[in-house]
C-alpha positions in Angstrom: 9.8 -5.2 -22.1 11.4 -5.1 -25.5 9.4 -3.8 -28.4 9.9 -3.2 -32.4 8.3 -1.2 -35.2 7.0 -3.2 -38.3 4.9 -3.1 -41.1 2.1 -4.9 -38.8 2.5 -2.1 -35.9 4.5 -1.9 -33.2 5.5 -5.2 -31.7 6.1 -6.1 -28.0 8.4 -9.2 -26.4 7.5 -10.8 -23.5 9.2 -12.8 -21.2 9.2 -16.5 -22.4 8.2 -19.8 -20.3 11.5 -21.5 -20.8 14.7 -18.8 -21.4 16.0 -22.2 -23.2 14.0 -21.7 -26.2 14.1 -18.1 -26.6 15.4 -14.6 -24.8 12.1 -12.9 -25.7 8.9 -13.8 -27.1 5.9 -12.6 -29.1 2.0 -14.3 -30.1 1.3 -11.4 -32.0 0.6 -13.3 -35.0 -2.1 -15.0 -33.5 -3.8 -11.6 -32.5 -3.0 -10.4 -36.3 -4.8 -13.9 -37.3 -8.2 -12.9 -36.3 -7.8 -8.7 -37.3 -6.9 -9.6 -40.7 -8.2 -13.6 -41.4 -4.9 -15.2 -42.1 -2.9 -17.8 -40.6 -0.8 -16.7 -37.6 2.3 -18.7 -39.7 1.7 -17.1 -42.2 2.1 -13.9 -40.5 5.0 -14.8 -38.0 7.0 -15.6 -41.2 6.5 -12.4 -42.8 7.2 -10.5 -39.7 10.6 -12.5 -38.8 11.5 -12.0 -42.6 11.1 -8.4 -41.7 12.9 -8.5 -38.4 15.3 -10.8 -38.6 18.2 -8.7 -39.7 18.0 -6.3 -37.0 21.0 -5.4 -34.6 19.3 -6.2 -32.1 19.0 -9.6 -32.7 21.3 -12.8 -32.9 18.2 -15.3 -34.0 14.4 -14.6 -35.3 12.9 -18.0 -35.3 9.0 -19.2 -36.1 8.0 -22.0 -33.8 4.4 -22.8 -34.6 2.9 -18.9 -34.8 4.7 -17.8 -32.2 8.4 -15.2 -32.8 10.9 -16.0 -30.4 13.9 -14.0 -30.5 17.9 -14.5 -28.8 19.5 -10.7 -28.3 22.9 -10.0 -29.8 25.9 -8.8 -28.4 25.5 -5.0 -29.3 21.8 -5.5 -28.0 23.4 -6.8 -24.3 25.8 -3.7 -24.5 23.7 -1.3 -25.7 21.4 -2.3 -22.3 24.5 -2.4 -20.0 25.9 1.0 -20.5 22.8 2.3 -20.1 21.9 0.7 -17.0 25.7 2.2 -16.4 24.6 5.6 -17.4 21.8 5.5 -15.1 19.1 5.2 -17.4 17.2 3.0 -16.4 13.5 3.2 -17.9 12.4 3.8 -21.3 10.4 7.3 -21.6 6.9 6.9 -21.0 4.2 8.0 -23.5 1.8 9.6 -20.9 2.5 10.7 -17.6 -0.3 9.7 -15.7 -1.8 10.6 -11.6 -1.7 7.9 -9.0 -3.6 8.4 -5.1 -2.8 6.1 -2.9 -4.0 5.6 0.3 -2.9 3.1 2.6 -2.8 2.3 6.7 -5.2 5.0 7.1 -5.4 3.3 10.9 -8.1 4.1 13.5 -6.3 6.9 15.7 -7.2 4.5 18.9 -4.0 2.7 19.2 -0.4 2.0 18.1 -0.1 0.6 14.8 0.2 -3.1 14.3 1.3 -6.1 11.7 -1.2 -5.7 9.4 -0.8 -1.9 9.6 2.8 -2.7 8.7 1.7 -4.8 5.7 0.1 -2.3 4.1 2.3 0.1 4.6 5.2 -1.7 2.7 2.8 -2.7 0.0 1.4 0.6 -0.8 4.6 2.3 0.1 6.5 0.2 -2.3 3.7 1.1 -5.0 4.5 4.8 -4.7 8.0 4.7 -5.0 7.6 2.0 -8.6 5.0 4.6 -9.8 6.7 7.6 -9.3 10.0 5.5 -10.9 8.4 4.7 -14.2 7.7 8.6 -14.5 4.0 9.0 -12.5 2.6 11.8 -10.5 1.7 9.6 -7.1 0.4 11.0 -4.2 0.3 9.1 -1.0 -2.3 10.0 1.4 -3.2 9.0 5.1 -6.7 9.1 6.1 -7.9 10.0 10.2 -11.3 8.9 11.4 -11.0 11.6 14.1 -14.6 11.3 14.7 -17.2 9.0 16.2 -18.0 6.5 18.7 -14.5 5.0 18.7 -13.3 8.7 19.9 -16.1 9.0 22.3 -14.7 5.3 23.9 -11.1 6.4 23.9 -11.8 9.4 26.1 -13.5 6.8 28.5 -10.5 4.7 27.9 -8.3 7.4 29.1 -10.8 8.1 32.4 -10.6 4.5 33.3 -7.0 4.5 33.1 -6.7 7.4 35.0 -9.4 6.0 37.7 -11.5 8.6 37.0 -15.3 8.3 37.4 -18.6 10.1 36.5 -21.5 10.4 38.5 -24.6 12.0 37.5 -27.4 12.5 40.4 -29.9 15.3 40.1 -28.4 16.7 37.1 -25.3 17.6 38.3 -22.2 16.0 37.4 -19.5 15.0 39.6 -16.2 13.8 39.0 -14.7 11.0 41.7 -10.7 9.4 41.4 -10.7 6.1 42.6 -7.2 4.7 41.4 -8.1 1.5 42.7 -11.1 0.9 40.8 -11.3 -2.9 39.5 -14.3 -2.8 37.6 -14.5 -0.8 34.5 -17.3 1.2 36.1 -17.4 4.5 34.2 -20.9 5.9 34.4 -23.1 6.2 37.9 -26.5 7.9 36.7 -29.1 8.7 39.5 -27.3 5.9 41.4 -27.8 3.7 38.3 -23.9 2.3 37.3 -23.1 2.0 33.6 -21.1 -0.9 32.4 -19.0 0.1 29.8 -16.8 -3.0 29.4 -18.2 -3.5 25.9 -16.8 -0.2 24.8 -13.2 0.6 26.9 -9.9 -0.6 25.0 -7.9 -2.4 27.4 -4.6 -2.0 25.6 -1.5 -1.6 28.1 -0.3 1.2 25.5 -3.3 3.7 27.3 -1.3 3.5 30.3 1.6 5.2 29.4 -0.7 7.8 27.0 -3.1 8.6 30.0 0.0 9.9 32.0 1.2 12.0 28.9 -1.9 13.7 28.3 -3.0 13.6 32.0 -2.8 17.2 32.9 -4.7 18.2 29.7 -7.5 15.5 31.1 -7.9 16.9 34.0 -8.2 20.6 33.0 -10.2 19.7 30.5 -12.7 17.5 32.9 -12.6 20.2 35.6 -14.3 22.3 33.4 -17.3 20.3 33.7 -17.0 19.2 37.7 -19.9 20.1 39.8 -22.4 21.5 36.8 -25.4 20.8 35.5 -25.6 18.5 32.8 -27.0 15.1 31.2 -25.6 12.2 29.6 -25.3 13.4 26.3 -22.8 16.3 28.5 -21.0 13.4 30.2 -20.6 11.9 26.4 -19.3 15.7 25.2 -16.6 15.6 28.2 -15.2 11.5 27.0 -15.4 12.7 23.3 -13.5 15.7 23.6 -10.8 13.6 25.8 -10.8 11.3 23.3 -9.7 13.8 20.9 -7.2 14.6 22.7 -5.6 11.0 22.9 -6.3 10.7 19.0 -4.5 13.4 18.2 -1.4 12.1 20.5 -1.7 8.6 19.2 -1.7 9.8 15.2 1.5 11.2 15.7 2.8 8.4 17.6 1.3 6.3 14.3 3.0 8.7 11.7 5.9 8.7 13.7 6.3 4.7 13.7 5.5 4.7 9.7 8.3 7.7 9.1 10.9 5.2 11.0 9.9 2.2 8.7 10.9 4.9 5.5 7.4 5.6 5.4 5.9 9.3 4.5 2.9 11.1 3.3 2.1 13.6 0.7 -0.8 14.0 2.9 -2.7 13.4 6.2 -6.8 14.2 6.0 -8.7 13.9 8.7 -12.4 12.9 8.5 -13.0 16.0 11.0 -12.1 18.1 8.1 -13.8 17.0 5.6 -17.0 16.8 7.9 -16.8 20.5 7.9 -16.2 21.1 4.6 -18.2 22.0 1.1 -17.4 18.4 0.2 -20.5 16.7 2.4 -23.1 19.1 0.5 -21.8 18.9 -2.9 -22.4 15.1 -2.4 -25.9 15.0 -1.3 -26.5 17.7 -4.3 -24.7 15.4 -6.8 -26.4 12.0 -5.5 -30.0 13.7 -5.4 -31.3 12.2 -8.0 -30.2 8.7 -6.3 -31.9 9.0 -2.9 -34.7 8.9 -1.0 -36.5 8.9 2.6 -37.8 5.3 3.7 -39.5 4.6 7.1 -38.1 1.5 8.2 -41.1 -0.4 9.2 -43.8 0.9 6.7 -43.6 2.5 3.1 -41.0 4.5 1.1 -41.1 8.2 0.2 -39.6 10.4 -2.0 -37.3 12.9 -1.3 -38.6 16.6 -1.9 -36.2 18.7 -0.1 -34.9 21.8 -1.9 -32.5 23.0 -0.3 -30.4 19.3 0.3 -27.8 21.1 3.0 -30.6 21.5 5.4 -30.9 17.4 5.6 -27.3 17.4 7.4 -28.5 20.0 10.5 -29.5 17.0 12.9 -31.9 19.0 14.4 -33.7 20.1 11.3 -33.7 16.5 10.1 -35.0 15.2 13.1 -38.1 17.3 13.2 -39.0 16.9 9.7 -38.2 13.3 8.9 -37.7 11.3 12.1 -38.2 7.9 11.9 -37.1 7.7 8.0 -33.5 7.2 7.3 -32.3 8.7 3.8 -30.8 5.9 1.6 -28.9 5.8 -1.7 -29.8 3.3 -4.4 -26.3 1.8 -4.7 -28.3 -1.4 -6.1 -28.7 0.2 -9.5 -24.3 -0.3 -9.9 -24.3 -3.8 -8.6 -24.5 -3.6 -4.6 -26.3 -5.8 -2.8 -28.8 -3.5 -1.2 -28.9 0.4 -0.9 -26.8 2.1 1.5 -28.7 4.3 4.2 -26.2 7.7 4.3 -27.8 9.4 7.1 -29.9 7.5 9.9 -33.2 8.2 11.2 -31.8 10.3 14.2 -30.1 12.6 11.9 -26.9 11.4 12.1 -24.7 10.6 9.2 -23.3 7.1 8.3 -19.5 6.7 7.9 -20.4 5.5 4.5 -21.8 9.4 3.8 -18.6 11.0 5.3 -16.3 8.5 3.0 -18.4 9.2 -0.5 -17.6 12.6 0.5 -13.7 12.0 1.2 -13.3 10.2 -1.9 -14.9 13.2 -3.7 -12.5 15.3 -2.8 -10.0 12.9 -3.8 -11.6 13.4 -7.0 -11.2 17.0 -6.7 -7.8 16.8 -6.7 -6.8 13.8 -9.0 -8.7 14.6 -11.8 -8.8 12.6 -15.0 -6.0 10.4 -13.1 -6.7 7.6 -10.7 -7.8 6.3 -7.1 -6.5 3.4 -5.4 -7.3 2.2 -1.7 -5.7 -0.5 0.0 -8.4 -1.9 2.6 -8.1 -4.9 5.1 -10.2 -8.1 4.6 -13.1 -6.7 6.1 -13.7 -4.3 3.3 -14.9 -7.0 1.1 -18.3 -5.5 1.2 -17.6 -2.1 0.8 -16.2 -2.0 -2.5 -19.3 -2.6 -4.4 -20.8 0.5 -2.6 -18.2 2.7 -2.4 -17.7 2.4 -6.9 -21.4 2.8 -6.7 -21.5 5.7 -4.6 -18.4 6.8 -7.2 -19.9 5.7 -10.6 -22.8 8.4 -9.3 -20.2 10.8 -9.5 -19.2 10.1 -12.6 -16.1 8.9 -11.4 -14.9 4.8 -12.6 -10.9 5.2 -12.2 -11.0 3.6 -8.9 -8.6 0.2 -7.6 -9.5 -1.3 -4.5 -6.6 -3.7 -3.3 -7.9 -6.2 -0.6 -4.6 -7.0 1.8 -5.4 -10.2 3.4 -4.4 -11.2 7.2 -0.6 -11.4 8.1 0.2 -14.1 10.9 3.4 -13.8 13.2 4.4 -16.8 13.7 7.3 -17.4 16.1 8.8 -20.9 17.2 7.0 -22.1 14.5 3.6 -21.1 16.5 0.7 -18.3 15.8 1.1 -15.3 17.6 -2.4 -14.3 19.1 -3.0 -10.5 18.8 -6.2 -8.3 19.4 -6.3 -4.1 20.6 -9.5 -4.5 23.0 -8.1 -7.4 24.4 -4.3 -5.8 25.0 -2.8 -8.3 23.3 -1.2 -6.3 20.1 1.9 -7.5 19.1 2.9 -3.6 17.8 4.9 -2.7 14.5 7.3 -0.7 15.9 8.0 -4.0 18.2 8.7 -5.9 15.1 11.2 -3.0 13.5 13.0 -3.3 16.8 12.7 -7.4 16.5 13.5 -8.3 13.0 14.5 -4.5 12.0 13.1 -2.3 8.5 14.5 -4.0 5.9 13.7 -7.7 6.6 10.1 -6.7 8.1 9.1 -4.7 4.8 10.6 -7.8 2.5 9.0 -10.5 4.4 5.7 -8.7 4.0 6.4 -8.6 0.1 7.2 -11.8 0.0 3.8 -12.8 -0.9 1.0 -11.2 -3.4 -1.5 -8.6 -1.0 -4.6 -10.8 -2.2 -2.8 -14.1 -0.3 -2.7 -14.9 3.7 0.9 -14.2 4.7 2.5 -16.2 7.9 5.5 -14.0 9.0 8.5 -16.1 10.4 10.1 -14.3 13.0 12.7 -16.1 13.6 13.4 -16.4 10.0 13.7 -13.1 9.5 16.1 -12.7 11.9 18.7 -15.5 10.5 21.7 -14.0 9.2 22.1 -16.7 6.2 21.1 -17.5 2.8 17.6 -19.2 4.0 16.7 -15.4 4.8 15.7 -14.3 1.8 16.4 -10.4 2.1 20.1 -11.7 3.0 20.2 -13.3 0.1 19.7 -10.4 -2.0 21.6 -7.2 0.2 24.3 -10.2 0.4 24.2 -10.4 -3.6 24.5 -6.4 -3.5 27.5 -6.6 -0.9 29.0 -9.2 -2.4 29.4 -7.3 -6.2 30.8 -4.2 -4.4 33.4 -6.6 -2.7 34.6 -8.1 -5.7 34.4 -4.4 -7.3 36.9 -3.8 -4.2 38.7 -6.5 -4.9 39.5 -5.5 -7.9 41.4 -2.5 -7.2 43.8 -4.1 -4.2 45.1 -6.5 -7.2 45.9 -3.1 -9.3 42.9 -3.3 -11.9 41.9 0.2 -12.0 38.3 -0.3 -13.3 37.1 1.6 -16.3 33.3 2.0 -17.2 33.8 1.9 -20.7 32.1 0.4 -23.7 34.8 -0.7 -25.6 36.1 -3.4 -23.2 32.7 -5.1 -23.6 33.0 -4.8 -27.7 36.0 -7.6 -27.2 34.7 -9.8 -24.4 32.6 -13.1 -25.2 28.9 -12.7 -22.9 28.6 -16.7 -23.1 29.1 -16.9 -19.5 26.8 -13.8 -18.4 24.3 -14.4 -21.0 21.8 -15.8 -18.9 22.1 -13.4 -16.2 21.9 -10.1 -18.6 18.9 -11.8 -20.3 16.9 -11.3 -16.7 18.4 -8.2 -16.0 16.5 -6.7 -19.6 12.8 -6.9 -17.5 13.8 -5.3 -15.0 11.7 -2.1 -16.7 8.8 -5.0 -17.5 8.5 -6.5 -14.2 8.5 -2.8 -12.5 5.4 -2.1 -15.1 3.7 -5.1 -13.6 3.9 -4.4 -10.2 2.6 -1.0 -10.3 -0.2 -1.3 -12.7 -1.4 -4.3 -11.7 -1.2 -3.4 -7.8 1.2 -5.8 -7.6 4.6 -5.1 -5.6 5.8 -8.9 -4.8 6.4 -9.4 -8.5 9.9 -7.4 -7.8 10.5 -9.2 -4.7 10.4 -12.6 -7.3 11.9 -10.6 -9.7 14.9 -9.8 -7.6 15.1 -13.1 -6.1 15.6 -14.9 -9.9 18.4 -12.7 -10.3 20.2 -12.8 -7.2 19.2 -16.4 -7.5 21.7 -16.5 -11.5 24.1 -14.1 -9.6 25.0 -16.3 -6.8 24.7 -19.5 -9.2 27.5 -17.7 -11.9 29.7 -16.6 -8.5 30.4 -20.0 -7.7 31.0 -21.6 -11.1 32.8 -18.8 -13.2 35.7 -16.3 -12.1 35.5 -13.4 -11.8 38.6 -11.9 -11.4 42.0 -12.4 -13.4 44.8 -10.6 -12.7 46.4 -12.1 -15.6 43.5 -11.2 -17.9 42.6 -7.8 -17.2 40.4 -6.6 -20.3 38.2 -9.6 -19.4 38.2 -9.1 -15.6 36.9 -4.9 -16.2 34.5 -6.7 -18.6 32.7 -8.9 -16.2 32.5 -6.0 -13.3 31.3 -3.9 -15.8 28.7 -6.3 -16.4 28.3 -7.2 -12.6 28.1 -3.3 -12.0 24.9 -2.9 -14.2 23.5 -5.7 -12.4 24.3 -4.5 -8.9 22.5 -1.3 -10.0 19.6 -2.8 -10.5 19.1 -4.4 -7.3 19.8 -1.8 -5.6 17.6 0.2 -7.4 15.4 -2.6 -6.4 15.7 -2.6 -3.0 15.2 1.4 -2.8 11.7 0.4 -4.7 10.8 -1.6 -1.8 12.3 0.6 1.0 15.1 -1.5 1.6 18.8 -0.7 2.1 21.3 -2.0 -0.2 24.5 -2.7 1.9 28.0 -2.5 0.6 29.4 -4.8 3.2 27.4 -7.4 4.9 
């Protein structure tokens, strides 16, 4: 937060316990203690000998080892006209690269609570890195690709009533509207159940009929022909492309409503067909090998490592043996098999391969994911898989489950099922601001129960009205000001001849602002603003009611206090904007 140069180094102030017995604090002396053998009073005396007559302070005390310092006057205006001047944050030392990805949600179906969660934690982590003076890039990933996409093109059929049938190897293609069982697949007479794998989600409904004329050209290609059930697969995947590629822009759309946006969007499709996959296997070589599942283990001998991802190729020279990476020598559990036995590579091999050309692009700089609290067991793979790359700078945030609760009960919500309570049904509910608060209102790493109705209150219980009303209310008195004919003047020397007694308290929290910011972002931590913001608004509303403001017969005091009032209005509104919430002038 605050920090001085001394014969001992460079000193930083933190915030203190108890604002009673000091504005700032230091314990540097005990660090000092054990560098240079000497008692930590000893050394707090020399260094508030050394300090004590500086401007900036009013006090430099020594209470058992540790320095505690009160600001002076000049120090409090010094920060105010600054904060007027629109300087917020010192200059950093080393500008440093951020990637961030977050959301990054399954292209099967609108996005929901928790997708909004970690959109307003990750979002608000952008905008406080690229604040302190960071290069952050925020990045979207699409898995385009799969077995989900191959069961949302049969999702699609089924809501369409369309049916395959598949006797003596030709296909045929049958509309039966009023199908009631999910009934996708008739082979040689034989009818597949595919229950297990159909999303049931009302939202497919109103997609089917968008995309329905691009279905059924796409299906009457195939009508009437030969074909098998890998063809019959072909035809639902390539559907379900189709309905991805709809639903990611719905997503994207949703996300750039609730003041979301993207440096980029990379789809795993792309990076499947990229250099990235075989620059992976060539880099992890020395890491793998082939292992028959039910006997012995073999070494891998394969020159030209490429080869290993042509399915056919694998398949005729290593079927039955699955190639596996010892992600047990960087502390995972087990290794990780990367491609399976039919040829066919695991997620886990197309992600080591997405995160490398993450690398690619960040450099010396650093990585951070925000995953769901599923994830738990990935993380020690994926900085396995990572460390093998010689890669380390990676942060893996774990955002735990968000319930909606509503009448004071749990909102039950699953996609397969068709019970999603969406996230653009919340914006529309509880609108931007108060959804992307509430979901800040609590660190990523704890459960979060989102009242509904709470949000929605227009009264100080509601704690995002409590701070935009803080914000409103400043400009109001600002406004105020003028109607009684003070003409309010920005400038320094008004302060110079005004007593802060009254303010003190509320200036003093107002100087880590810069400190808190720091926090947040660095330690992955966004809901230390929201608290942050809250203890000021909280020392705002408390010196409201007990001190006036305005005094029309005391008018050098009165453009004293807005002045004052102004620098702390700017920095919760530059607070909210951190957060991605508006800062109203009239409420």
């Amino acid at each position: 937060m605050f920090s001085i140069k001394t014969s001992f180094g460079e000193i930083e102030f933190l915030k203190p316990n108890n604002f009673k017995y000091a504005d700032a604090t230091s314990n540097i002396a005990f660090k000092l203690s054990k560098e240079i053998r000497k008692n930590p009073i000893v050394i707090a005396n020399e260094i508030v000998n050394e300090i004590k007559n500086n401007d900036a302070f009013e006090k430099v005390e020594n209470i058992n080892g540790f320095i505690n310092v009160f600001f002076s006057k000049k120090f409090f205006i010094d920060f105010v006209m600054r904060i007027i001047e629109e300087d917020f944050i010192s200059k950093i030392e080393k500008k440093q690269r951020f990637l961030i990805e977050f959301v990054s949600a399954n292209p099967t179906g609108p996005l929901n609570i928790v997708n909004a969660r970690a959109g307003a934690i990750g979002d608000s982590l952008v905008r406080i890195g690229r604040f302190l003076g960071n290069e952050v890039l925020s990045e979207y990933y699409v898995n385009d690709e799969g077995s989900q996409i191959e069961n949302l093109g049969y999702s699609i059929l089924w809501r369409l009533g369309i049916k395959f049938v598949l006797k003596n190897g030709i296909i045929s293609i049958l509309n039966n509207v009023e199908m009631e069982k999910i009934e996708i697949l008739e082979i040689d007479g034989k009818i597949l159940d595919m229950s297990e794998s159909v999303y049931k989600g009302s939202y497919l409904i109103e997609i089917s009929q968008l995309i329905k004329e691009e279905v059924m050209d796409k299906i009457s290609q195939y009508s009437g022909k030969e074909g098998d059930l890998d063809k019959i697969r072909k035809i639902a995947y390539e559907i379900g492309k189709i309905c991805a590629k709809y639903i990611l822009s719905w997503q994207l759309e949703t996300l750039r409503i609730y003041r979301v946006e993207y440096d980029n969007v990379v789809k795993e499709s792309f990076i499947r067909n990229s250099k990235y996959p075989k620059i992976v296997l060539e880099k992890l070589k020395d890491h793998l090998y082939l292992e028959d599942m039910e006997k012995n283990k073999y070494k891998l001998e394969e020159k030209e490592l490429e080869k290993l991802l042509n399915r056919e190729y694998y398949v005729k020279n290593y079927g039955g043996k699955a190639l596996v990476l010892k992600t047990t020598i960087y502390g995972d559990d087990k290794d990780r098999v990367l491609i399976r036995s039919n040829g066919e590579p695991t997620y886990f091999f197309w992600d080591i391969a997405y995160h490398y050309y993450k690398i690619e692009r960040i450099g010396n700089g650093y990585i951070i994911n925000l995953l769901g609290p599923d994830h738990y067991g990935y993380v020690p793979r994926l900085k396995s898989a990572l460390k093998m790359l010689n890669f380390e700078n990676i942060q893996v945030l774990i955002i735990q489950q968000t319930n909606l609760i509503q009448e004071g009960k749990k909102l039950d919500m699953s996609k397969r099922k068709g019970q999603i309570y969406e996230m653009n049904e919340l914006i529309e509910e509880v609108g931007i601001d108060a959804s992307r608060f509430f979901f800040l209102l609590r660190s990523p790493s704890a459960h979060l129960d989102f009242d509904i109705n709470l949000a929605k209150k227009l009264s100080s219980e509601n704690p995002v009205f409590y701070v935009q009303y803080a914000h409103a209310r400043i400009e109001s008195i600002k406004e105020h000001a003028k109607t009684v004919g003070i003409s309010i003047d920005f400038n320094r020397k008004y302060l110079e001849n005004y007593n802060f007694e009254n303010e003190r308290h509320l200036l003093v929290l107002s100087t880590y602002f810069e400190d808190n910011l720091k926090k947040a972002f660095y330690g992955l931590e966004p809901h230390l603003l929201v608290y942050y913001l809250l203890e000021v608004v909280e020392a705002f509303h408390k010196y409201y009611q007990k001190h006036r403001v305005i005094d029309i017969e005391d008018k050098n005091s009165t453009i004293s206090r807005i002045i004052i009032l102004e620098a702390i209005r700017k920095i919760i509104n530059k607070g909210l904007e951190l957060l991605g919430v508006d800062a109203p002038t009239k409420m």
